[in-house]
N, C-alpha and C positions, 0 to 999 in steps of 0.2 A: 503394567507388564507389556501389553503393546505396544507401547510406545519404546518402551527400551530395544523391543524385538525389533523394530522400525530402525531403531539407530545402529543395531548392531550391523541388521542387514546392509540398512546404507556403508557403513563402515567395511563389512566385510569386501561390497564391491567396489569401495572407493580402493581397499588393500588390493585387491586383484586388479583392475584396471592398473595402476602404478605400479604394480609387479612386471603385468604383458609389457606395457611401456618401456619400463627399464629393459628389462628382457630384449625385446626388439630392439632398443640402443645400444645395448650390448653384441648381439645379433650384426646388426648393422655394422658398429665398429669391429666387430671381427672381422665380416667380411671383407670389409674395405682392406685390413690390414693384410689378408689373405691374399685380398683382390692384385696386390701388388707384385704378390709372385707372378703374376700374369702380363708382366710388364715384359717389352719385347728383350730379345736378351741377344746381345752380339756372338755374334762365332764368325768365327775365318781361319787364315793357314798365309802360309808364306810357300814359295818354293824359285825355284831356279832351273831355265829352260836353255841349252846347250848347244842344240841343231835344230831347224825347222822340223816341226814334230803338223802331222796330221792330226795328234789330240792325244794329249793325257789327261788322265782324270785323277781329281787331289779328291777325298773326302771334305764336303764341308768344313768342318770343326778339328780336322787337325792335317798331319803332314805326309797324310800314306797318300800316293799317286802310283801309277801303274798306266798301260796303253789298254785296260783292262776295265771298263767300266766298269761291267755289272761287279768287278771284286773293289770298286772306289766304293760304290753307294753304300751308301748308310741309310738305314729307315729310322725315318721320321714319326713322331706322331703330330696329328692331324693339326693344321696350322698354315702360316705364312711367308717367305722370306720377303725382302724389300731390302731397297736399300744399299746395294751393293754399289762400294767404294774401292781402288782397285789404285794400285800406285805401281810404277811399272820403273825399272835402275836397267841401263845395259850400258855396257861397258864402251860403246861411240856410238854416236848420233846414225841411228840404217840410214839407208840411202835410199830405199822402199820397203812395202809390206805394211802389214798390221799386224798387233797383239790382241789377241780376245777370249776374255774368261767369260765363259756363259753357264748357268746354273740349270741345270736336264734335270727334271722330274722322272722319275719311271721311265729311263733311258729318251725321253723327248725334249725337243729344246724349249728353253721358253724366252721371253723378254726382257728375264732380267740377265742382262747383257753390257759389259765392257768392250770396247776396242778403242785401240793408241797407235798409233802410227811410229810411235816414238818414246823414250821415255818422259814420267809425266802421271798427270792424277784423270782418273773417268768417275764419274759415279752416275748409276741408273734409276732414276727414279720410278721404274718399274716395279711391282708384286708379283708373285706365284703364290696362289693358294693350292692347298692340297691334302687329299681325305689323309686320315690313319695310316700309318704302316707303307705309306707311298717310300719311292727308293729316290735318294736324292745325289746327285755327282757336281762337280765343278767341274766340267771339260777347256783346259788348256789348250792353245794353237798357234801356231803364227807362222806368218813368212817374210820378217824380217830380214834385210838382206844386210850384210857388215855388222852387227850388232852387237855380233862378239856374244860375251855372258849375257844373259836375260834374268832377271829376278826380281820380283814380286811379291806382293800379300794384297789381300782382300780380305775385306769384312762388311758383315750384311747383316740386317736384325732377323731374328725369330722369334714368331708371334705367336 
């Protein structure tokens, strides 16, 4: 009878080890598959710029703009952008000035920043991180001179 007791018990913990095992493999490939939603995810906008503007602001993620930041910003939850890519069309080659999309955290500027002199592609290999609930804008600007229409989009990851 001991000896059967010996084997059951062996038996029982060989069943539970290869249970936690499995489990944890499961475990594991859930998370990974999880993990993926975590993957950085593109956002941007387009828009079209008319007169030398001292700054409008587009929301990240779509096409509301205003001279009105804090009514562009959109909060964020807690994260990264990068990445911004920035294609600039105007209707003749200016003759001076620049174009520049910059990305304001919490009405402040940061790095990840675009400018063109002309029409054409910028991309910044710059980041901004930033806590929860931060308030995030794309501020527009230029003082392109002759350039006639101005119109644009930009797309950046979030992390």
């Amino acid at each position: 009878m001991t000896i059967l007791l010996r084997i059951l018990t062996f038996l029982a913990i060989v069943a539970i080890a290869l249970c936690c095992y499995f489990t944890h493999q499961l475990i594991d490939d859930y998370l990974q598959s999880v993990g993926s939603q975590n993957k950085p995810q593109v956002i941007g906008g387009a828009g079209g710029v008319f007169t030398a503007t001292p700054g409008i602001f587009y929301s990240p993620s779509n096409h509301f703009f205003t001279p009105n930041e804090t009514a562009a910003q959109q909060r964020m939850p807690k994260g990264a952008l990068s990445t911004l890519r920035v294609h600039v069309d105007t209707d003749s080659i200016p003759t001076s000035g620049a174009f520049t999309i910059m990305v304001r955290v919490n009405g402040q500027p940061t790095l990840l920043t675009c400018t063109l002199t002309g029409p054409g592609d910028c991309d910044s290999g710059a980041s901004v991180s930033f806590a929860d609930d931060s308030r995030v804008a794309i501020m527009v600007s230029h003082d392109l001179t002759d350039a006639g229409n101005i119109n644009f989009t930009y797309t950046m990851l979030f992390n």
